[in-house]
N, CA and C atoms as a LAMMPS dump frame, in Angstrom:
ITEM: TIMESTEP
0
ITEM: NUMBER OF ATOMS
525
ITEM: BOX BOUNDS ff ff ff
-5.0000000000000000e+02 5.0000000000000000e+02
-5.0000000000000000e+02 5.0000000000000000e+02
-5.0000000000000000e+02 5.0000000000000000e+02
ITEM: ATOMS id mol type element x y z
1 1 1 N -15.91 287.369 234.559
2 1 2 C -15.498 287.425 233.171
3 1 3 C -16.757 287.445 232.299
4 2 1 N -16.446 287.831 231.366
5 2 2 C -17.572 288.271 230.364
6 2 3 C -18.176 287.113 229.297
7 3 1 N -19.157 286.312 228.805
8 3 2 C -18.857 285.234 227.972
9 3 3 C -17.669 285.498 226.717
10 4 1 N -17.688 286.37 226.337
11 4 2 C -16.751 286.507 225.319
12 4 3 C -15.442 286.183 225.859
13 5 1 N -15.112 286.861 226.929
14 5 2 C -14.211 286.517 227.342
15 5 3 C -13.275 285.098 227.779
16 6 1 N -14.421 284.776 228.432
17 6 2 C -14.583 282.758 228.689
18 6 3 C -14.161 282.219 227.907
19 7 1 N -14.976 282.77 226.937
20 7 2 C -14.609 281.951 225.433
21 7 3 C -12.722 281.544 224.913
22 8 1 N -12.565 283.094 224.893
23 8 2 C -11.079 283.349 224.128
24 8 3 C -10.217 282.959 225.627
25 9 1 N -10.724 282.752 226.624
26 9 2 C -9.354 282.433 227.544
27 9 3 C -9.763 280.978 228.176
28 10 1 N -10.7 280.321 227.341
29 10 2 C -10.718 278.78 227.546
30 10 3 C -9.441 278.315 226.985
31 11 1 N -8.771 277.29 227.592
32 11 2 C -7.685 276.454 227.062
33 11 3 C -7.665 275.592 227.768
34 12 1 N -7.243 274.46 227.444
35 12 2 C -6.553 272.892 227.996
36 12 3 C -5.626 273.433 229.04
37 13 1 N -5.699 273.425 230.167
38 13 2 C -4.597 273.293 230.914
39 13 3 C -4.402 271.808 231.794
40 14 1 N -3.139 271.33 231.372
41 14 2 C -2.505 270.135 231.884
42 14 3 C -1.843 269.948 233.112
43 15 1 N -1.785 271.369 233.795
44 15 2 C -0.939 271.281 235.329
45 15 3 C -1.243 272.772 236.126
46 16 1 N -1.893 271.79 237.573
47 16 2 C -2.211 272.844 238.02
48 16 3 C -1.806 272.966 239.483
49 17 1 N -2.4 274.163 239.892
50 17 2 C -1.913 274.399 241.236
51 17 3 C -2.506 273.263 242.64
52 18 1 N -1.294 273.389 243.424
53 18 2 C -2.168 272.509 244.167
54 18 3 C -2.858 273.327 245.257
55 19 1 N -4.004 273.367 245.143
56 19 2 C -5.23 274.075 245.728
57 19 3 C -6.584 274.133 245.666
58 20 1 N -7.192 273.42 246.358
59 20 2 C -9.086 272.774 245.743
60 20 3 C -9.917 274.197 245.518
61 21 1 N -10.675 274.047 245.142
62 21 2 C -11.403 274.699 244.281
63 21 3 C -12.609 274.886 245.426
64 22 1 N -13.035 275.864 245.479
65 22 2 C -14.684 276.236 246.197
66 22 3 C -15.37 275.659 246.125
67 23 1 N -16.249 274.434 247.478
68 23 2 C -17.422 274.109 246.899
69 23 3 C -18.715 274.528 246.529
70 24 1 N -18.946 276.131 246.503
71 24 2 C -19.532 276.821 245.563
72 24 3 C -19.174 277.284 244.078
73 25 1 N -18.153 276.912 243.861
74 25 2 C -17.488 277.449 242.623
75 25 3 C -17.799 276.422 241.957
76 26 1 N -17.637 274.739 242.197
77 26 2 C -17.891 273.638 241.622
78 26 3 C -19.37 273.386 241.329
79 27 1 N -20.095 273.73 242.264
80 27 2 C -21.104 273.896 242.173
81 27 3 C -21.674 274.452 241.101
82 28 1 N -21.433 275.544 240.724
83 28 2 C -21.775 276.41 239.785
84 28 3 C -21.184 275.74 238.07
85 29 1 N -20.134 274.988 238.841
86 29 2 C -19.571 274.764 237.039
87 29 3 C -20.257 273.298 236.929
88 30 1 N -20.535 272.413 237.809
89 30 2 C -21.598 271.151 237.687
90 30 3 C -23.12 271.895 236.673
91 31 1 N -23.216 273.045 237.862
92 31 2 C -24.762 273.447 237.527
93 31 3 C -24.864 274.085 235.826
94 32 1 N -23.78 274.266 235.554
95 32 2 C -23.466 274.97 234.252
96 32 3 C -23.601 273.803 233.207
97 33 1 N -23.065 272.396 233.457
98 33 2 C -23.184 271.129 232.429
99 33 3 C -25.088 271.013 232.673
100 34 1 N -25.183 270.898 233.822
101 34 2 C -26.675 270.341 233.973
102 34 3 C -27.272 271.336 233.205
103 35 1 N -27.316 272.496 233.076
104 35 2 C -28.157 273.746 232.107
105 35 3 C -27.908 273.134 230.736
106 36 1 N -26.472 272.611 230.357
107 36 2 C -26.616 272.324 228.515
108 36 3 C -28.176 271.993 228.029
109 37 1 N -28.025 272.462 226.93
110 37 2 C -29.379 272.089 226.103
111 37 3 C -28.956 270.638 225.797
112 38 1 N -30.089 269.4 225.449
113 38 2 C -30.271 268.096 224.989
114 38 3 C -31.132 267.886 223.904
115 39 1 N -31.14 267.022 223.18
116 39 2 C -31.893 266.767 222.326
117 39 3 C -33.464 265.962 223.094
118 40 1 N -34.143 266.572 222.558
119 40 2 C -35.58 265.882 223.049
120 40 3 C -35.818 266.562 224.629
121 41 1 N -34.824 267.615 225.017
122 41 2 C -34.381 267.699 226.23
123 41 3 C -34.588 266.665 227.509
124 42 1 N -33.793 265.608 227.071
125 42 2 C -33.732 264.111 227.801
126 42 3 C -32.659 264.116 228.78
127 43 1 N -31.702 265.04 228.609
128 43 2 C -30.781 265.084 229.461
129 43 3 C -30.504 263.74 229.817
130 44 1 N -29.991 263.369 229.425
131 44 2 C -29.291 261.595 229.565
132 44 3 C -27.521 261.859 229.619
133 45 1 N -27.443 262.031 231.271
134 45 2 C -26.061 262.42 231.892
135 45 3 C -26.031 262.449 232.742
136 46 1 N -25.009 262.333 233.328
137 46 2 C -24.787 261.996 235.339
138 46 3 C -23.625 262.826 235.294
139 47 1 N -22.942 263.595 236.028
140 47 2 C -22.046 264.018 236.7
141 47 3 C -21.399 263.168 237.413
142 48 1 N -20.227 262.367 237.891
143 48 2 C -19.327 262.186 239.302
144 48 3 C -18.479 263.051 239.288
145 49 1 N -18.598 264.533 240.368
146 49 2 C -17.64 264.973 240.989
147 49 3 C -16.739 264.283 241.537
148 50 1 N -15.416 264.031 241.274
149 50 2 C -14.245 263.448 242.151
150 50 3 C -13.404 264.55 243.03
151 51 1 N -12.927 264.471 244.082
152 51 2 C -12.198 265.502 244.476
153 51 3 C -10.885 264.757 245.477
154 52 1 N -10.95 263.316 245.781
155 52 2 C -10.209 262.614 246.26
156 52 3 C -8.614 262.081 245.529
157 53 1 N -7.929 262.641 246.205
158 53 2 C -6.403 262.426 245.462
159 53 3 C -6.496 261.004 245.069
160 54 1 N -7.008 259.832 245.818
161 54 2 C -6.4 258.821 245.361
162 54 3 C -7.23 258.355 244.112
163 55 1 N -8.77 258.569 244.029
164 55 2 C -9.514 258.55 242.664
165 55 3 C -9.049 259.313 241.652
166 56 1 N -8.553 260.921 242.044
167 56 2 C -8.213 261.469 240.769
168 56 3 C -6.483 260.799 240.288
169 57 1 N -6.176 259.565 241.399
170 57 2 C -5.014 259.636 240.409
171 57 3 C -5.606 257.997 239.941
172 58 1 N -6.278 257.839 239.898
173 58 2 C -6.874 256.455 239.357
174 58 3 C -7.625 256.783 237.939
175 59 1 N -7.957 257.656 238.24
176 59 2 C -8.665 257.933 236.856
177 59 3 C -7.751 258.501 235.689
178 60 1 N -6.655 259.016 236.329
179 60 2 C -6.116 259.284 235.547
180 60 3 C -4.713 258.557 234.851
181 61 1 N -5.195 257.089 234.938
182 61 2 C -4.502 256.436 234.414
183 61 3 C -5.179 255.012 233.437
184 62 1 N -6.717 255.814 233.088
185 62 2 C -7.942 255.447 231.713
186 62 3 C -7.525 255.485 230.591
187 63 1 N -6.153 256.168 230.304
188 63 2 C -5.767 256.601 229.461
189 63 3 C -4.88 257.313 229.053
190 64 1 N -3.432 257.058 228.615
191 64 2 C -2.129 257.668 228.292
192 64 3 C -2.749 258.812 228.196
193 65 1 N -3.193 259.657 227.665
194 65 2 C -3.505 261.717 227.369
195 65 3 C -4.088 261.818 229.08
196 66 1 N -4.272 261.232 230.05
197 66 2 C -5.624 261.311 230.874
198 66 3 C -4.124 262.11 232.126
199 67 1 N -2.989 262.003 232.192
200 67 2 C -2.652 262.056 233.124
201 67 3 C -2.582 263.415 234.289
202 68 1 N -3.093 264.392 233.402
203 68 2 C -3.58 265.823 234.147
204 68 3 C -4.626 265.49 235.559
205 69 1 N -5.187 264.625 234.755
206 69 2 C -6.448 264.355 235.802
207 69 3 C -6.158 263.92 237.388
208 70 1 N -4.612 263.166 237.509
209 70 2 C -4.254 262.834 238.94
210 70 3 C -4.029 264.08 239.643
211 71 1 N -3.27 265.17 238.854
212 71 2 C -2.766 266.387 239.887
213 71 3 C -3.794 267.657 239.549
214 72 1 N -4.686 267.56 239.006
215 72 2 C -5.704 268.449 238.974
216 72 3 C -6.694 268.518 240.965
217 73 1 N -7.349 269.417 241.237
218 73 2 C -8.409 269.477 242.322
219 73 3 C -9.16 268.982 242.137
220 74 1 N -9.858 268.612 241.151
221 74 2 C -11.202 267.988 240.96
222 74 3 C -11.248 267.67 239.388
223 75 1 N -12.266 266.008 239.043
224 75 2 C -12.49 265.789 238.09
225 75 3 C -14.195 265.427 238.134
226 76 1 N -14.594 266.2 236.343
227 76 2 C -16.042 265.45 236.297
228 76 3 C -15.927 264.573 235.521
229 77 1 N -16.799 263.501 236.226
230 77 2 C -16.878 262.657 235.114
231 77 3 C -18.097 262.251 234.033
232 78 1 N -18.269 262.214 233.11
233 78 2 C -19.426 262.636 232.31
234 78 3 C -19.923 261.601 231.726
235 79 1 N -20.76 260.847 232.64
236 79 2 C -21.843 259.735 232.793
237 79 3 C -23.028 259.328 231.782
238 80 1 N -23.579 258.458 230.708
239 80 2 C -24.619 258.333 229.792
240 80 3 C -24.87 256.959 229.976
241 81 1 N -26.129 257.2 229.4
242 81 2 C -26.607 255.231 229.368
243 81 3 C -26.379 254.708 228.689
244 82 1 N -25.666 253.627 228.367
245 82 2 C -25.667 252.835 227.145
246 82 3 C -26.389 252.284 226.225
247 83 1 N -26.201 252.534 225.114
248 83 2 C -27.575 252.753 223.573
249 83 3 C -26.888 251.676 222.903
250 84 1 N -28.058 250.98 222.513
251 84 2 C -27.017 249.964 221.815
252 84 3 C -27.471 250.574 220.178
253 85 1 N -28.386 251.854 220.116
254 85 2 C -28.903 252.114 219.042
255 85 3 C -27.571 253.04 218.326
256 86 1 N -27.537 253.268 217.173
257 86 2 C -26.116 254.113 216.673
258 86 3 C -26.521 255.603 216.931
259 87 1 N -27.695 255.886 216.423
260 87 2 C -28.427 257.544 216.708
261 87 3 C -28.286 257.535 217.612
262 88 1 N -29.015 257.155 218.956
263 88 2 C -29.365 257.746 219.926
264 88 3 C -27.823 257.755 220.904
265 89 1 N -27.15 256.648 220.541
266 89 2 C -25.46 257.068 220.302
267 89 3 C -25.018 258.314 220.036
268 90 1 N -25.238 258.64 219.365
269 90 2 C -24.743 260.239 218.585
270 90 3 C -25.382 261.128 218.958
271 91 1 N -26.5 260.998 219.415
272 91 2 C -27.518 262.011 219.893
273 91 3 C -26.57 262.092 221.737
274 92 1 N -26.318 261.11 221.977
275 92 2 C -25.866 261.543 223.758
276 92 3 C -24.652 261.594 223.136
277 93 1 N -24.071 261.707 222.413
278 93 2 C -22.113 262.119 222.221
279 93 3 C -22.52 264 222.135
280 94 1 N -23.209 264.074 221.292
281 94 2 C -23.618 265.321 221.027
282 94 3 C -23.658 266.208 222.26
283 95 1 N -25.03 265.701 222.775
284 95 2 C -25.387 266.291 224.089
285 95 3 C -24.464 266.287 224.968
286 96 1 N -23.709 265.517 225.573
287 96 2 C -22.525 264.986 226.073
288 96 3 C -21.422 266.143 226.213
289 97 1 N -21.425 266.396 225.121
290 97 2 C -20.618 267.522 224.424
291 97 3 C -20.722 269.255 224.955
292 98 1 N -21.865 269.189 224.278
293 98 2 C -22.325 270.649 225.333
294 98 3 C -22.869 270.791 226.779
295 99 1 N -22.849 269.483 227.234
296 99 2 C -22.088 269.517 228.861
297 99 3 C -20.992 269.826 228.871
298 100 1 N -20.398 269.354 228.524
299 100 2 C -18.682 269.466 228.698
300 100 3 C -18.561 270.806 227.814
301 101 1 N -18.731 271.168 227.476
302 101 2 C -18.423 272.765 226.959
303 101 3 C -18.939 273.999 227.866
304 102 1 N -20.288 273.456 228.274
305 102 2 C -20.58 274.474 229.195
306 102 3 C -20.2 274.536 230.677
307 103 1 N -19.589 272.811 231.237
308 103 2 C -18.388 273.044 232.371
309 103 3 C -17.068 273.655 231.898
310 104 1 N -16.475 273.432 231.057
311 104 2 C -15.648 274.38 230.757
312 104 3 C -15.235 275.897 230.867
313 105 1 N -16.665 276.025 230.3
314 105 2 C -16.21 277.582 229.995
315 105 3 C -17.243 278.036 231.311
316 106 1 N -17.842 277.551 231.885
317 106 2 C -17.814 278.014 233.606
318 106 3 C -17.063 278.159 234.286
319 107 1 N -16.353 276.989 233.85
320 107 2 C -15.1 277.161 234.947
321 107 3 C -14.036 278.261 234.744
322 108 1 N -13.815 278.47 232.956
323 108 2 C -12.7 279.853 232.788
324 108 3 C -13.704 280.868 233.16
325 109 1 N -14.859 280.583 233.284
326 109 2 C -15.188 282.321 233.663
327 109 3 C -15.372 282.713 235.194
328 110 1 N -15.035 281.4 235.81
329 110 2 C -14.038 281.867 237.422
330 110 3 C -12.662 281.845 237.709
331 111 1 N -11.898 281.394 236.544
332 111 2 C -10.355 281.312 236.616
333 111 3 C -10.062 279.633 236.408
334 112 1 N -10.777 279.209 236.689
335 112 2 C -10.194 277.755 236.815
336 112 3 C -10.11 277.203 235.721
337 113 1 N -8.799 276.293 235.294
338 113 2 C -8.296 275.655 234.195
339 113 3 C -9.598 274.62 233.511
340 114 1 N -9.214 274.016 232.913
341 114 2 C -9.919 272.406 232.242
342 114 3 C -9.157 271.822 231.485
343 115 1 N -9.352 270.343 231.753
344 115 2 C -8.63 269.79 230.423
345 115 3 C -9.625 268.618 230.484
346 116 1 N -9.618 268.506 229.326
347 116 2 C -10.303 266.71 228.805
348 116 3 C -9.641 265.904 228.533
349 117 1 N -10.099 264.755 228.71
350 117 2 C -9.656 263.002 228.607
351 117 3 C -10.648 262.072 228.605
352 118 1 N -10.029 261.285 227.38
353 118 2 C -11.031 260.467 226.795
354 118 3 C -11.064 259.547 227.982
355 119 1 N -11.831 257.95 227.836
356 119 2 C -11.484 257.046 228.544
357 119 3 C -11.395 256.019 227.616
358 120 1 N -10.308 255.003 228.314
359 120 2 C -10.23 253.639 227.335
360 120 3 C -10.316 252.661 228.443
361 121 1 N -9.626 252.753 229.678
362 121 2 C -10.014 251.533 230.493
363 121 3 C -11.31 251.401 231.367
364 122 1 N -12.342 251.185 230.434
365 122 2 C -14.086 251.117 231.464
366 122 3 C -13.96 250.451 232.192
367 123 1 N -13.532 249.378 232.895
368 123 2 C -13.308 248.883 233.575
369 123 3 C -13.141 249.561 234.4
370 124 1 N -11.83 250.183 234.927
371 124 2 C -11.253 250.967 236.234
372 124 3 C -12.079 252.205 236.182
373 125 1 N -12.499 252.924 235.473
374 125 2 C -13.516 253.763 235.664
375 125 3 C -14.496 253.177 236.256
376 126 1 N -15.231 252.157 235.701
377 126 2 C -16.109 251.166 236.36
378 126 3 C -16.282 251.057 238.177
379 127 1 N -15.097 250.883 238.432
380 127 2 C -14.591 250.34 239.57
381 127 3 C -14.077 251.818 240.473
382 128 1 N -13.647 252.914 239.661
383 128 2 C -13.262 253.942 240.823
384 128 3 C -14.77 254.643 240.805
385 129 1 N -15.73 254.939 240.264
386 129 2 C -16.696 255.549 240.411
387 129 3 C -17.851 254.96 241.126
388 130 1 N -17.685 253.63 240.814
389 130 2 C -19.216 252.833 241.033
390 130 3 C -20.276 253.087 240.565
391 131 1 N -20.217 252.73 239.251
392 131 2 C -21.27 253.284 238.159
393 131 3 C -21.932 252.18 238.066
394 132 1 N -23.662 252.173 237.701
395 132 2 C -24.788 251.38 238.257
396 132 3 C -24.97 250.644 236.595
397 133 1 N -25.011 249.371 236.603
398 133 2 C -24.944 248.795 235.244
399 133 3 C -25.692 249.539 234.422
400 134 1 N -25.55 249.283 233.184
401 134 2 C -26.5 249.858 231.659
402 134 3 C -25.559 251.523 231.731
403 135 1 N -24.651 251.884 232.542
404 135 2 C -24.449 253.685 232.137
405 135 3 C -22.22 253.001 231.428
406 136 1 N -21.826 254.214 231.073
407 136 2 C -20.683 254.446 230.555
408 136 3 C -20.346 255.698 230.783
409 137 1 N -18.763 255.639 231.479
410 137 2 C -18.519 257.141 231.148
411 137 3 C -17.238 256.787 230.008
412 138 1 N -17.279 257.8 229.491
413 138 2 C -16.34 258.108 228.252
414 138 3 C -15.459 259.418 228.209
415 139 1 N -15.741 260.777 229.155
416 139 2 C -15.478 261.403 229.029
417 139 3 C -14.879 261.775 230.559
418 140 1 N -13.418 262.427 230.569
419 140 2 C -13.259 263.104 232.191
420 140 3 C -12.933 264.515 232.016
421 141 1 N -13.32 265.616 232.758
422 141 2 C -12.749 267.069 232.64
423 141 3 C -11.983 267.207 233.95
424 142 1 N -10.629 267.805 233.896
425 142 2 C -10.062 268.068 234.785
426 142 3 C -10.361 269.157 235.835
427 143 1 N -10.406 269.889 236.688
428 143 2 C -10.784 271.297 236.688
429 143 3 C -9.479 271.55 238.243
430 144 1 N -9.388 272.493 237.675
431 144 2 C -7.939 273.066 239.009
432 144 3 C -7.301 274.827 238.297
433 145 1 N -6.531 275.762 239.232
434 145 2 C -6.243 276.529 239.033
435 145 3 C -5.05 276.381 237.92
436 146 1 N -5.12 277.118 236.954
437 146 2 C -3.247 276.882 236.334
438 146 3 C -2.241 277.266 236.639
439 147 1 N -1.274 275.818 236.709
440 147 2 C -0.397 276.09 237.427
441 147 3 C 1.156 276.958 236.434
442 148 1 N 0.928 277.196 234.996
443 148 2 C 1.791 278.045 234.418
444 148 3 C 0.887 279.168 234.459
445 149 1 N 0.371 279.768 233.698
446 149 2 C -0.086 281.177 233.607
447 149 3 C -1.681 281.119 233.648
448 150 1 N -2.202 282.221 233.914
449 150 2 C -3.886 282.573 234.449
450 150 3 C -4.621 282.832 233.329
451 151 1 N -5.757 281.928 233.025
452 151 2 C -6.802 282.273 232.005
453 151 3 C -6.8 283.285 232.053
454 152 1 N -6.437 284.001 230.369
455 152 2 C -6.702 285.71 229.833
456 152 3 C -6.916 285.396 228.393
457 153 1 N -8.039 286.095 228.287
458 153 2 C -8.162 285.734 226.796
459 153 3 C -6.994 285.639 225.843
460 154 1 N -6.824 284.765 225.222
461 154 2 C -5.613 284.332 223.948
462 154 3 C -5.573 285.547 222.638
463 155 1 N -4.59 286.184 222.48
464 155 2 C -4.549 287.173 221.469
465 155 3 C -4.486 286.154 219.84
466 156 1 N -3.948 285.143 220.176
467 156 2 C -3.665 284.299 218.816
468 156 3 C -3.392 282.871 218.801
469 157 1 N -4.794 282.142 219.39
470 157 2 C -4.9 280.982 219.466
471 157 3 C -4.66 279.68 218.255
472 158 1 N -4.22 278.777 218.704
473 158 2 C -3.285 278.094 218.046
474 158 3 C -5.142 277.29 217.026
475 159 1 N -5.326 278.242 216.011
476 159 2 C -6.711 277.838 215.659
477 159 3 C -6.771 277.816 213.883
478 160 1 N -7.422 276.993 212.897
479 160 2 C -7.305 277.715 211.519
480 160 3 C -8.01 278.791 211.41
481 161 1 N -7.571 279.463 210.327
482 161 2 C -8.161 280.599 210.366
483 161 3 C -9.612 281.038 210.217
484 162 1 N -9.85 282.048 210.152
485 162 2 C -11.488 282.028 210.56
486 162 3 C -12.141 281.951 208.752
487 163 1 N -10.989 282.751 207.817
488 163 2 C -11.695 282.94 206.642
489 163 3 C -11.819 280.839 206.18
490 164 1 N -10.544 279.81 206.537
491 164 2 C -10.172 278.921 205.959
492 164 3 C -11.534 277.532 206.733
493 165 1 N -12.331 278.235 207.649
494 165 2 C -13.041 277.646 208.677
495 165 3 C -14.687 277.773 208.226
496 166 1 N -14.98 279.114 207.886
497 166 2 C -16.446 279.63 207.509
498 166 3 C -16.271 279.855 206.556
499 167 1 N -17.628 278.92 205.73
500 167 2 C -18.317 278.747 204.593
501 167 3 C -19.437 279.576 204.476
502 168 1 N -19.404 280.465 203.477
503 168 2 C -20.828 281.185 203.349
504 168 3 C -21.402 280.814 201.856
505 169 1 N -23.494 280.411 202.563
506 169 2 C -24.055 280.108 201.893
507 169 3 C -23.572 278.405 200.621
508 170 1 N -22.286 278.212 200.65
509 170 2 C -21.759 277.137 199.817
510 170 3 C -20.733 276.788 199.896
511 171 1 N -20.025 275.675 200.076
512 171 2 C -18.784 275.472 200.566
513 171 3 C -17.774 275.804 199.357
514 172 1 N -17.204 276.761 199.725
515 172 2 C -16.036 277.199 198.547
516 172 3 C -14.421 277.148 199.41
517 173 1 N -13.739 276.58 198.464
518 173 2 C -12.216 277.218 199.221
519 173 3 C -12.027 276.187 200.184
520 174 1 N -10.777 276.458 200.706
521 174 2 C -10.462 275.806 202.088
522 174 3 C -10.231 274.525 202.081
523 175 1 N -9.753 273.998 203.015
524 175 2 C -10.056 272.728 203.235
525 175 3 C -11.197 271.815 203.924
């Protein structure tokens, strides 16, 4: 698929097929978060690949929205150190971010779904990952084939509009 393409046929998918995913294909969509750009380029992030039914259905109970994550093939989980500073907070949410955007749209540009989920119980994350004191994860991506219809780019994504979205030169209009 083409990036453009990636782009317009990224979507949340919440249910997928049951069928694991390539461990070259994962590979490639890990290696795709690790490429995000960082600030200071500090890269302050860990990956846990999960691919074990009984972790992905543990994790996916961090959080009422999280529950894709049990019947998905594989989850990442998206690992940072804990800042007790507020910037450098925002600086790894940021970065954080375009990890998780650029596993994403790796993954639609081999077919494979994504969905995100926050986390609220650190604890059991804590405990299904075995994460080494001072880190937090906050973030999980699902990744599995979809199990209703096949990433194709969206003719009319459920999005505001582009004029009600972009501001030129001064914020006029819109909300």
């Amino acid at each position: 698929m083409e990036t453009w393409d990636a782009l317009r046929a990224r979507r949340d998918v919440r249910a997928f097929e049951r069928r694991p995913i390539a461990p070259h294909d994962l590979e490639r969509i890990l290696d795709a978060g690790r490429r995000a750009p960082s600030a200071g380029n500090l890269q302050r992030w860990d990956f846990v690949l999960v691919t074990g039914p009984d972790a992905l259905r543990s994790l996916a109970a961090v959080f009422p929205g999280a529950g894709h994550v049990g019947g998905s093939a594989a989850a990442v989980a998206l690992v940072a150190p804990r800042d007790p500073d507020e910037w450098n907070r925002r600086s790894i949410a940021f970065d954080m971010g375009q990890a998780a955007m650029g596993i994403m749209l790796a993954a639609a540009d081999l077919g494979i779904g994504s969905g995100h989920a926050v986390v609220r119980d650190h604890v059991s994350v804590r405990r299904t990952l075995a994460l080494p004191d001072g880190h937090e994860c906050h973030w999980i991506i699902s990744l599995g084939y979809p199990g209703d219809r096949p990433l194709r780019p969206l003719r009319n994504p459920d999005r505001r509009a582009f004029e009600d979205v972009v501001h030129r030169e001064r914020w006029e209009g819109g909300g």
